[in-house]
N, C-alpha and C positions, 0 to 999 in steps of 0.2 A: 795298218792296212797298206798293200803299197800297190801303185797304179799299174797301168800296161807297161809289160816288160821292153828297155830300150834297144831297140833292135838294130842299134849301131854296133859296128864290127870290136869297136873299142870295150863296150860294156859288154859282149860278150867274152872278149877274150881266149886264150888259147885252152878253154876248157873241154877234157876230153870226154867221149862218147861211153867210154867203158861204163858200164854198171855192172858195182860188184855185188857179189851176193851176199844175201843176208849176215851181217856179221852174227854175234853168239849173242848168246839171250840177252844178256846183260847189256847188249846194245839196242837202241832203239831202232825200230823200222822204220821206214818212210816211207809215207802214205802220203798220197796225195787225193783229196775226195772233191772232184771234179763237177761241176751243175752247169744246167741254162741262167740263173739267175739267183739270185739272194733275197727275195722279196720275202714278203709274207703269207707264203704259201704255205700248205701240209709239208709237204716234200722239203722244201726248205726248214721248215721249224724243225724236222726231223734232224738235219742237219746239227743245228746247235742243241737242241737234244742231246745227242749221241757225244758232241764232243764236249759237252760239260761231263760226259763219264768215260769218258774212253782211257783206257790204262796208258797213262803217258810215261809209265815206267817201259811199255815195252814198246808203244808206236806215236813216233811223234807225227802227228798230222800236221798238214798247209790245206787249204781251201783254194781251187778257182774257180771263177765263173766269168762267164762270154758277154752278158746282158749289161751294161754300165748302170741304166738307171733302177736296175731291181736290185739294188744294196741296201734293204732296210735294215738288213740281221748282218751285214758284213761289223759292223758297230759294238755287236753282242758279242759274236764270235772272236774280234781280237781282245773283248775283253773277257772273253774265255781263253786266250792265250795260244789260238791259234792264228799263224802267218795266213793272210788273205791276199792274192791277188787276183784283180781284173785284167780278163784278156782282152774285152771288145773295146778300149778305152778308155779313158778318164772316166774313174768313177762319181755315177750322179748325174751323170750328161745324157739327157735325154735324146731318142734320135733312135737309128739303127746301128751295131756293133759293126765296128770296123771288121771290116772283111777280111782283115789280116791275122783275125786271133789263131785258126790251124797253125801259123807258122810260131804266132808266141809261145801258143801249146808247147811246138816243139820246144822251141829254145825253152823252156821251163823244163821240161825233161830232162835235157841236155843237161842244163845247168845243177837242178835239185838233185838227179839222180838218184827216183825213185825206186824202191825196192815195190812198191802196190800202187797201182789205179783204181782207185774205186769210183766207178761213174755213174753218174744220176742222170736223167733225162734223156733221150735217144741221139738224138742230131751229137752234143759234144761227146756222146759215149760212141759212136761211129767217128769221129775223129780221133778219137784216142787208140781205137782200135787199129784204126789206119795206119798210124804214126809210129805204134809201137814197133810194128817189124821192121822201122829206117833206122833207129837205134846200134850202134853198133854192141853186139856183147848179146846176151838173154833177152834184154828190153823189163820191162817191171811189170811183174803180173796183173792181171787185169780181172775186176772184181765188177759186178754192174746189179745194180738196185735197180727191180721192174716195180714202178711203182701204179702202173693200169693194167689195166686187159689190153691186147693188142689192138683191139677193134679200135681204139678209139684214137688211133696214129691214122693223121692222112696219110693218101698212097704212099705217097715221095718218101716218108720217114718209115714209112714200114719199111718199102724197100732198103733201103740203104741200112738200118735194124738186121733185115733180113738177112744180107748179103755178109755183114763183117760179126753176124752174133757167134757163130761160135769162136771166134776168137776170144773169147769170154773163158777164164779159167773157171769160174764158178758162176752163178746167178742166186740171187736173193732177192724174194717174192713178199709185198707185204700181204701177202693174205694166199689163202689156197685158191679162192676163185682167179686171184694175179697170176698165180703158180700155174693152171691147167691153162694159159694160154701161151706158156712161154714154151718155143719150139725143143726139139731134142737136140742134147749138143755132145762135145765131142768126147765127154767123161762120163762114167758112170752114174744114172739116174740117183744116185744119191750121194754124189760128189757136186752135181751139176745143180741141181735148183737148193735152196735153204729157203723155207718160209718163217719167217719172221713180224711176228706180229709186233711193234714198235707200239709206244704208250707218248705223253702227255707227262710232261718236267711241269708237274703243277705244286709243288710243295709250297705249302702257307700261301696257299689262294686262299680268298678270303672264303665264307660264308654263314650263314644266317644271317638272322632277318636286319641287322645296321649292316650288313654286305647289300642286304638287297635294297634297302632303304637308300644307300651312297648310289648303288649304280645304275636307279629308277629317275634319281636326281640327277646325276651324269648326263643319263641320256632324254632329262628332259621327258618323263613318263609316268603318268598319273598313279598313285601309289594304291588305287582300288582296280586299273585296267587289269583285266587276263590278256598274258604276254606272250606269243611267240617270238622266235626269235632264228635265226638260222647266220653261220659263218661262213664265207666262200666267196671265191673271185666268181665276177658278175659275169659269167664267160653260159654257153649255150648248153656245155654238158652239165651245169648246176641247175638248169631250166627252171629261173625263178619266175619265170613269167607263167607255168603253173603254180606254184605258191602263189603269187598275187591272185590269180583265179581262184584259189582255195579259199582266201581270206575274204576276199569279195562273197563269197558264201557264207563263209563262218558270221560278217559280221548283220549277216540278214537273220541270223537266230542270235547273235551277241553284241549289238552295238556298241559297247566298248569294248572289242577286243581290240589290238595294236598287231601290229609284226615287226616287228625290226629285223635289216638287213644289214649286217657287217661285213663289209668289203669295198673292193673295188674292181673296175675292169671296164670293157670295151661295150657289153651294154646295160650299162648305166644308164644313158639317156634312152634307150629303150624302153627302158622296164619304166624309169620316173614317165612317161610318154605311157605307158599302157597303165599304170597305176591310177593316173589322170583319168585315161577314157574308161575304165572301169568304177569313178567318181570315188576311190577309197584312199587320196592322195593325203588325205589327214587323216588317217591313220595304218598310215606306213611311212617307216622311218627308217632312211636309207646314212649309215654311218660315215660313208668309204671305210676305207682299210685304218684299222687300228694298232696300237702296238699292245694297250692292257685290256685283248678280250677273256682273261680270267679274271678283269675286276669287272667289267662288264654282266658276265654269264649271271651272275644271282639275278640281275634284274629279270630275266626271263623265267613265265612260267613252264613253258614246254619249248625244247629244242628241236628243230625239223631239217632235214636236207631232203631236196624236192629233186636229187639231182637223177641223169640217165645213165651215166656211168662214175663209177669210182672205185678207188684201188683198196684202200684202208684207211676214209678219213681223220685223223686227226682230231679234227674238228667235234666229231662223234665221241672219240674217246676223253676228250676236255671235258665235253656235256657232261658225259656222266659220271667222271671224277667228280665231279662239280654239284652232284646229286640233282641233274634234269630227267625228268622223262624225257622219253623221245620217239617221235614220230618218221620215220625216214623211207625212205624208196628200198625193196628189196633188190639190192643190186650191187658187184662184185662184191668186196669183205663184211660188207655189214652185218648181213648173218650171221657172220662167224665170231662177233661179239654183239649183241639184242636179240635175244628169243622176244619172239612175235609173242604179245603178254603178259610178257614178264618186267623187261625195264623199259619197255615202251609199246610201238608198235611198228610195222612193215605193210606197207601197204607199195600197191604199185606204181611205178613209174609213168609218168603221163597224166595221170587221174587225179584232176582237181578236188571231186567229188568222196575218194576216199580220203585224202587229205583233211580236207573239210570235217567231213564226220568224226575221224578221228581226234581232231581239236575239240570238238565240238564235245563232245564226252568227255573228254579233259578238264573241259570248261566245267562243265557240269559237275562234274566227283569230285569234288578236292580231295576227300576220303582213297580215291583211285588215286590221285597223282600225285598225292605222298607217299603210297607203297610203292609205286614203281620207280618213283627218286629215291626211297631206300635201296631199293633192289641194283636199280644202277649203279650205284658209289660203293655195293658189294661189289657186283660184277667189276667196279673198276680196280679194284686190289690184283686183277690179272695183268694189266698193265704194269708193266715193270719196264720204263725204260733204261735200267740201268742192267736187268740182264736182257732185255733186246741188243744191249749194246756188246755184253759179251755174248752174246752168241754171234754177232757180226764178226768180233777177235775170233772166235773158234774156226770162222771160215775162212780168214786171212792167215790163220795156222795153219789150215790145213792144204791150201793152196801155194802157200812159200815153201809150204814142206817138198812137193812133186818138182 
């Protein structure tokens, strides 16, 4: 992995601006697939995902990101064999990102001489955008992954989103509900968006019952408790602090039930604070962020996201590779893999009380909540991340091609 690029006149050297074009097939492309950070986020797992399949016969990827101390997957990714570097600084240094990464961006440009941008995140894919038309020559296509609905950008980044999207040669939606909020752009409606449903690199996770046995003892979890469980940064659009109100119900009909929550984020002390005054603080078990929540998932009996928006969790499609039911908030992509009774349930957003109920009948059936973990771990054989990844190449085809 190598650090922030040196932006002395020497280690740049007399390298020139030209980018050429795509050589012939038989050469590789250069692609550079650009993010906020490297944490352990959806978005990010997608990342290493994708480049543990990506046809390196025909595009060789590098990786950057802005954020220094969100490198938890930069580690995975070079030993998936992709170059990583940090714009905003020494990686693993906590703090804010040097204000200087736009210009590193550049010189990375400059230097790599990219034939593709493929951008993640708004803010560094508005940079990219920027930057590309100082280049001298074509500049390197520009490819950009909507991974929410628009709504849920403050103002500032919508706008600036706003202002430089169509310089976007194509756009790639993880879900249709992501798709209908991304604006019209300057190519034809079905050159311009690709929705791409993206899956879960879970090959030889563990499961049954010595999986869940290991990962009830892991987490320190009574091996008779009914277990919910849910994955996500502790952030405001996941609003666990309805989950903690749900559970706080469920365990007025179930006194041993548990929750566990895996993650981390900004309210943490929050929720541990409201979990308190809700008097359910033993039994709720907050993880932070892990790197093995596939050896983790067995120990739970039902999987839940309580969240108010989202694009195409991830996290969801682990669950149910995983064979969890699952209880989740009807809102962006989730419908578009969990029929509401079939491999779980959809209930709405904000509402402790349906949450509630719904565990609660979970709790109750076990009869129910093995058919609908069968049903899941079917539905998860649509999950293909390895042709979510070529159909990402199909769209990098067909934009090098124009």
């Amino acid at each position: 992995m190598s650090g922030p690029l040196d932006e002395s006149p020497q280690a740049a050297g007399p390298v020139p601006e030209q980018l050429p074009e795509p050589g012939p097939a038989d050469a590789p492309v250069r692609v550079l697939w650009l993010a906020k950070g490297l944490g352990r986020g959806g978005a990010e797992q997608l990342l290493l995902n994708c480049a543990r399949h990506a046809d390196r016969s025909r595009y060789r990827i590098e990786v950057a990101y802005v954020l220094p101390w969100k490198d938890a997957l930069a580690p995975a990714l070079t030993g998936a064999g992709v170059t990583v570097h940090c714009l905003g600084g020494v990686p693993g240094t906590p703090g804010r990102a040097d204000p200087r990464w736009p210009l590193r961006l550049r010189r990375l440009l400059v230097e790599r001489r990219y034939h593709l941008v493929h951008t993640h995140m708004p803010v560094p894919a508005a940079a990219a955008r920027l930057l590309a038309p100082t280049l001298t020559g074509p500049g390197p296509r520009l490819v950009h992954t909507e991974h929410n609905v628009w709504e849920r950008y403050r103002p500032a980044t919508r706008w600036a989103n706003a202002l430089t999207y169509r310089r976007n040669d194509a756009v790639i939606a993880v879900s249709h509900a992501v798709a209908r909020t991304v604006p019209p752009g300057r190519r034809r409606p079905g050159d311009w968006v690709t929705v791409v449903h993206h899956g879960p690199d879970l090959a030889g996770a563990p499961g049954g019952p010595a999986a869940r046995a290991a990962a009830r003892a892991e987490l320190g979890l009574p091996a008779e408790a009914f277990v919910v469980g849910t994955v996500g940064n502790l952030t405001p659009k996941k609003d666990q602090a309805t989950l903690l109100a749900a559970h706080a119900a469920l365990l007025r009909r179930h006194p041993r039930a548990r929750l566990v929550l895996i993650g981390a984020g900004p309210l943490e002390g929050q929720l541990r604070a409201r979990a308190a005054e809700l008097g359910i603080a033993d039994a709720v078990l907050m993880t932070g962020s892990r790197p093995d929540v596939p050896q983790l998932l067995p120990a739970l009996d039902v999987f839940t996201l309580s969240s108010r928006q989202e694009g195409l969790p991830v996290a969801l499609m682990e669950a149910m590779t995983s064979g969890l039911p699952s209880v989740v908030t009807r809102v962006g992509g989730m419908p578009e893999v969990l029929d509401d009774g079939e491999q779980g349930y959809l209930v709405p957003p904000g509402d402790p009380s349906a949450l509630a109920d719904a565990f609660a009948r979970l709790a109750e059936e076990p009869d129910l909540r093995t058919r609908l973990a069968t049903a899941a771990r079917e539905r998860s054989g649509r999950f293909d991340v390895a042709g979510a990844q070529r159909a990402v190449e199909a769209v990098y085809a067909r934009v090098l091609r124009h």
